[in-house]
C-alpha positions as CSV (number, residue, x, y, z in Angstrom):
1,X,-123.7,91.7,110.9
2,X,-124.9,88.1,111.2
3,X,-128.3,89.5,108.9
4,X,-125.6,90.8,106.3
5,X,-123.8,87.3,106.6
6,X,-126.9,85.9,105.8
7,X,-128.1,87.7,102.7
8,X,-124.9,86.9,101.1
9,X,-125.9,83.6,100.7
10,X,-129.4,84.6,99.4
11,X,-128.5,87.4,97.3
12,X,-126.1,84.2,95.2
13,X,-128.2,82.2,95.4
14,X,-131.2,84.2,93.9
15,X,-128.8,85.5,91.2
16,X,-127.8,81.8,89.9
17,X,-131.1,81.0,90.4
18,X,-132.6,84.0,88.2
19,X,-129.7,82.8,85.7
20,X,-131.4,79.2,85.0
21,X,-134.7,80.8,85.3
22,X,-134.1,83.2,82.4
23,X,-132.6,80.8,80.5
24,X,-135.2,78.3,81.1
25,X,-137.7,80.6,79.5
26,X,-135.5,81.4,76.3
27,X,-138.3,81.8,73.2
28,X,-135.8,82.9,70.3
29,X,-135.2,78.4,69.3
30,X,-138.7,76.9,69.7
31,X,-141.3,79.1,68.6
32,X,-141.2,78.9,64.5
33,X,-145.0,79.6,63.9
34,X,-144.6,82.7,62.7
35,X,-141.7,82.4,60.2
36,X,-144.0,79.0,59.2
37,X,-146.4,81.0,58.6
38,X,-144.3,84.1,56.6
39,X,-142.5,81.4,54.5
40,X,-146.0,79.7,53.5
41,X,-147.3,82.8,52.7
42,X,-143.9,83.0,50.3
43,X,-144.3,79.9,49.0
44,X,-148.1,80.2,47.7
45,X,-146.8,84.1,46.3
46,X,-144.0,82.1,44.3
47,X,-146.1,79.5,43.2
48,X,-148.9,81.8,41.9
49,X,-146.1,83.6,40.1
50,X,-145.1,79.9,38.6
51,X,-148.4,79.6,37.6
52,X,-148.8,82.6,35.8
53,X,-145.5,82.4,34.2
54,X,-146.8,79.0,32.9
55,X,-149.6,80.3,31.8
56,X,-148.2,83.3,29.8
57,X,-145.6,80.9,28.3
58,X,-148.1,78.4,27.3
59,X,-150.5,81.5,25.5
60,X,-147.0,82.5,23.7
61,X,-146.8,79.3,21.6
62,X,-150.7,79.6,20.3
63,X,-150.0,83.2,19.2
64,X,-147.2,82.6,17.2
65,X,-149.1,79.1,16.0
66,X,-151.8,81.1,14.6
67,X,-149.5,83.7,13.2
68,X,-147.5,81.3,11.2
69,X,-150.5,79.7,10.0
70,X,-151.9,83.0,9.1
71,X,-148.7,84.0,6.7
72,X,-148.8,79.9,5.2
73,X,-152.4,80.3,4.5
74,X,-151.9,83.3,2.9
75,X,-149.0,82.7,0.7
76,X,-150.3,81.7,-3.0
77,X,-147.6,80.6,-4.8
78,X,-149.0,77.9,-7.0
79,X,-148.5,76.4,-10.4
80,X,-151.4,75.2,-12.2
81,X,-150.5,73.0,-14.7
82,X,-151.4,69.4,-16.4
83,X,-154.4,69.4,-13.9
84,X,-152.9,70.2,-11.0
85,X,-152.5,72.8,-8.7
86,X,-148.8,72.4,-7.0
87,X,-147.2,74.6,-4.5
88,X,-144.5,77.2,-5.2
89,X,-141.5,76.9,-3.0
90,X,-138.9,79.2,-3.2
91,X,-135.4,77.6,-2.9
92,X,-131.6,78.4,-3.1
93,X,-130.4,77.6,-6.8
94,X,-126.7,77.1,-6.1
95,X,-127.5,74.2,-3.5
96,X,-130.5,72.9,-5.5
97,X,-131.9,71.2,-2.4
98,X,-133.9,68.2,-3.1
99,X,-138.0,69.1,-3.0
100,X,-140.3,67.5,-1.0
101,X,-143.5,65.2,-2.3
102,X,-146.1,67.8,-1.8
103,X,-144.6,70.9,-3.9
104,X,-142.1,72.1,-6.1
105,X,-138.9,74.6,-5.6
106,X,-138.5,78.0,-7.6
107,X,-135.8,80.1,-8.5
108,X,-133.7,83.0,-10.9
109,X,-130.7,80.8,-11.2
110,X,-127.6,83.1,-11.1
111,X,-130.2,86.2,-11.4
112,X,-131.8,84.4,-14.5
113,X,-135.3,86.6,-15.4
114,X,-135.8,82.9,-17.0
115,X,-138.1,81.1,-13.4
116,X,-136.6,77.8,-13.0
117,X,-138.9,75.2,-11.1
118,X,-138.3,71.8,-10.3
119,X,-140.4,68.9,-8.9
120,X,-140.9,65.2,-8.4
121,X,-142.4,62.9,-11.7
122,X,-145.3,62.1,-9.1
123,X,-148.9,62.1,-10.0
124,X,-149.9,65.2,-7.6
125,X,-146.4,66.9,-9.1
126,X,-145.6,66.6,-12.3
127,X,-145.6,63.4,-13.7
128,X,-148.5,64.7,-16.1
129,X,-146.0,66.9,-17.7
130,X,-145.3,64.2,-19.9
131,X,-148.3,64.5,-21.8
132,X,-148.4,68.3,-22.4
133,X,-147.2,69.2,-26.0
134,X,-146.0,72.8,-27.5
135,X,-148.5,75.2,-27.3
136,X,-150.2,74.3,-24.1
137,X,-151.2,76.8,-21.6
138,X,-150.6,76.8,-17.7
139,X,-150.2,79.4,-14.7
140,X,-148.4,81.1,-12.2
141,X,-149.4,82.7,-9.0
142,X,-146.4,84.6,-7.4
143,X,-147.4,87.0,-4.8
144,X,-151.1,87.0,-5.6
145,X,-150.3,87.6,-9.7
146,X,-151.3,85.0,-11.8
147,X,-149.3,84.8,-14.9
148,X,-150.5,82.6,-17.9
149,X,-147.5,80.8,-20.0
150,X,-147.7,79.0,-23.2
151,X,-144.9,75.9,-23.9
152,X,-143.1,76.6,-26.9
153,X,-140.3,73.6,-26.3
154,X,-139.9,70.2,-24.4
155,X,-137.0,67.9,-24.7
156,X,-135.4,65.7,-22.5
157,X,-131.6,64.5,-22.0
158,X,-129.5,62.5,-19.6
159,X,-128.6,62.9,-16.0
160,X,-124.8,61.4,-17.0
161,X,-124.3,64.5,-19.8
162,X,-126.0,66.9,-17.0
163,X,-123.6,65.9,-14.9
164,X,-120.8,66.1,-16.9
165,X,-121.6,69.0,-18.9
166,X,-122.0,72.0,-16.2
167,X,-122.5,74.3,-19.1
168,X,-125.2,72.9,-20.2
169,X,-126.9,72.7,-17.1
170,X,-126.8,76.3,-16.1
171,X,-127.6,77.4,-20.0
172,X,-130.7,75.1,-19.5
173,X,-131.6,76.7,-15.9
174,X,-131.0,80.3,-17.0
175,X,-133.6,79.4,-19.8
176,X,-131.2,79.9,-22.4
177,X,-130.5,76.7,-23.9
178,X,-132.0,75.6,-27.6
179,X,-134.7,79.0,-27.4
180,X,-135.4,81.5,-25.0
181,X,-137.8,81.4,-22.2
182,X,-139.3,83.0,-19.6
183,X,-140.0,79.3,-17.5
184,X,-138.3,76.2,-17.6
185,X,-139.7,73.2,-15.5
186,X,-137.7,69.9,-14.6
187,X,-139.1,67.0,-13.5
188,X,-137.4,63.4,-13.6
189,X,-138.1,61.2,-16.6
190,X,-136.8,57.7,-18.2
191,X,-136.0,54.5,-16.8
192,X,-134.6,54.9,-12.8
193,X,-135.1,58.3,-13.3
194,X,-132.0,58.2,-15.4
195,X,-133.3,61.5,-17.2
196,X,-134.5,64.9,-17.0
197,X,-137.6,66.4,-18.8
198,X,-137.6,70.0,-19.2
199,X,-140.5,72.2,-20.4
200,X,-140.3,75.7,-21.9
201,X,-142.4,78.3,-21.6
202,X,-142.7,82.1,-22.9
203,X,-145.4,84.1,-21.0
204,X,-148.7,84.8,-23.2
């Protein structure tokens, strides 16, 4: 009875004791070498994935660079005329958007056959046109087909009456007005630009 007694004592005392022990060696807080390691091996996958994502963005761009530059450097819409060789863009009549100082704008106003084009009185433009008289010859590329055109009328009247006078100003864009014509090219003219110079055309 007294060993019983005895072991009572013991058997508690083993039992708390195997308690702290356990919980002394508890491995699941401290150890993080191996989820170190798991998320590092994460990380580098993500940013080799950055990488290449970066990469195939940055090879996007230069295709479609050199595909742009492809269709520009093949598009050959040019008027040669007054000895000069100016570009052909084409433009929206009923806004008649202002050109810039390296080409012209082109268009069927109101579904015109007459081609209406209109530039700047510049020296690379058409400030030349000035000195071209009836029965001078010049061309058009459109969509690789060169077209030669001979003037058969030039005249010039005021931005005021164009203004003023919208019948005028589509009868003269249609190629209508005083003959008929298969081009009609406007450039400024006068003092401050306070005119417009027109040139016919009939094609040859």
């Amino acid at each position: 009875m007294k060993e019983i007694k005895l072991l009572i004592p013991i058997l508690f005392i083993s039992f708390f004791s195997g308690l702290n022990i356990s919980n002394s060696f508890d491995f699941s807080v401290t150890d993080t070498s191996v989820n170190d390691a798991f998320s590092t091996s994460l990380e580098a996958e993500e940013k080799i994935e950055n990488v290449e994502a970066n990469i195939s963005e940055l090879k996007t761009p230069v295709s479609t660079a050199t595909t742009r530059k492809t269709v520009v450097s093949s598009s050959k819409n040019v008027i040669k005329i007054a000895g000069n060789t100016v570009s052909l863009v084409p433009t929206n009549c009923n806004t008649m958007p202002t050109p810039n100082y390296s080409s012209a704008n082109y268009c069927n106003f109101q579904g015109s056959p007459n081609l209406f084009i209109y530039g700047h009185n510049t020296n690379n433009i058409f400030g030349r046109l000035k000195n071209l008289g009836v029965g001078s010859t010049f061309t058009i590329t459109l969509n690789n087909t060169t077209t030669t055109y001979r003037i058969t009328d030039k005249f010039s009247d005021t931005v005021e009456r164009l203004n003023s006078n919208s019948g005028l100003r589509s009868s003269i864009y249609k190629g209508y007005y005083r003959s008929t014509s298969d081009i009609t090219i406007q450039t400024c003219h006068g003092i401050n630009d306070s005119e417009r110079l027109y040139i016919k055309a009939v094609r040859v």
